[in-house]
N, C-alpha and C positions, 0 to 999 in steps of 0.2 A: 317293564316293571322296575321299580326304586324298592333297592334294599340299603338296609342304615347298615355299615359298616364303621366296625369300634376297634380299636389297638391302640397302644400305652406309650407314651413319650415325655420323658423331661421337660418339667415345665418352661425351663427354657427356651427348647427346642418348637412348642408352640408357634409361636411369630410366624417362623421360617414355614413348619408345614401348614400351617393357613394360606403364607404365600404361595406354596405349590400347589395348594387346591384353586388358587385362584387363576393363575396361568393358562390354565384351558377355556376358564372363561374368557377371559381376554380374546384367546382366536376368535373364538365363537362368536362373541360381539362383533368383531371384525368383521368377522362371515355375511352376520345380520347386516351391517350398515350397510356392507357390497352389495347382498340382495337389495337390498330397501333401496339403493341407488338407482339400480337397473330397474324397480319396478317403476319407478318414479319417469324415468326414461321409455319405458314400457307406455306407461296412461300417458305420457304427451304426447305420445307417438299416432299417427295418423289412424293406421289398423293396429291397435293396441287388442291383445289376446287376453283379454279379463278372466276367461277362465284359468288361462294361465298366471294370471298375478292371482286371483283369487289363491289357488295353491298354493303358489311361491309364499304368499301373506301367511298363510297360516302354517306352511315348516316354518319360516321366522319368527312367527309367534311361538312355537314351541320349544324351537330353541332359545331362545329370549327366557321364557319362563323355564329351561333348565338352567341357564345364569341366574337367576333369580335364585332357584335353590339353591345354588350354592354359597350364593352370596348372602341368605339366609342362616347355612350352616357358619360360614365363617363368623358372622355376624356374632352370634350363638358364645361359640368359642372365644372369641378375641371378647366380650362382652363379660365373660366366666374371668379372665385371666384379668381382665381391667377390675373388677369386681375382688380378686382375690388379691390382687398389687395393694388395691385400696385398703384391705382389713389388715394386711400386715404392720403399718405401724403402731395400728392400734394394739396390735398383740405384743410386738415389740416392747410396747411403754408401760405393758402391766408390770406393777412391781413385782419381783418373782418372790417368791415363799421361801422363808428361811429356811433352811436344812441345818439342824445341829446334828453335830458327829455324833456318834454313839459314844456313852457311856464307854471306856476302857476299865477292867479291871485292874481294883488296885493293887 
């Protein structure tokens, strides 16, 4: 089961944990291609065990689409941050509102 997990960081700080969410992907990919290797080595194989690549085929599929999540999520976020970089000059450049001092008595 997938639950959404939320907590509050510097916009700053952004960048960096997007990179740490992405890191486990990375393995995981790894993972995949190593399987997908061996199935591949597997079907040319003389007595190649289909149901066992069948299987193997589809945890690699599942984990493939848990990188996909997350590379979804990031997606998400770093899309929010490019999105919010962009409107800042435009706020920057409003002319700001004059403020006169108050009135002192005389």
């Amino acid at each position: 089961m997938r639950v959404k997990i939320s907590y509050s960081c510097d916009l700053e700080e952004v960048p960096k944990k997007t990179a740490d969410l992405l890191c486990p992907s990375i393995k995981r990919i790894k993972e995949a291609a190593n399987r997908l290797n061996g199935l591949v080595d597997e079907l040319r194989s003389e007595e190649a065990d289909l149901a066992l690549v069948v299987s193997s085929l589809d945890r690699t599929r599942l984990l493939l689409g848990s990188c996909d999540n997350t590379l979804e999520e990031v997606y998400i976020l770093l899309s929010g941050l490019v999105d919010h970089y962009d409107q800042q000059p435009a706020i920057e450049h409003l002319d700001p509102v004059p403020v006169e001092p108050p009135n002192e008595p005389d």
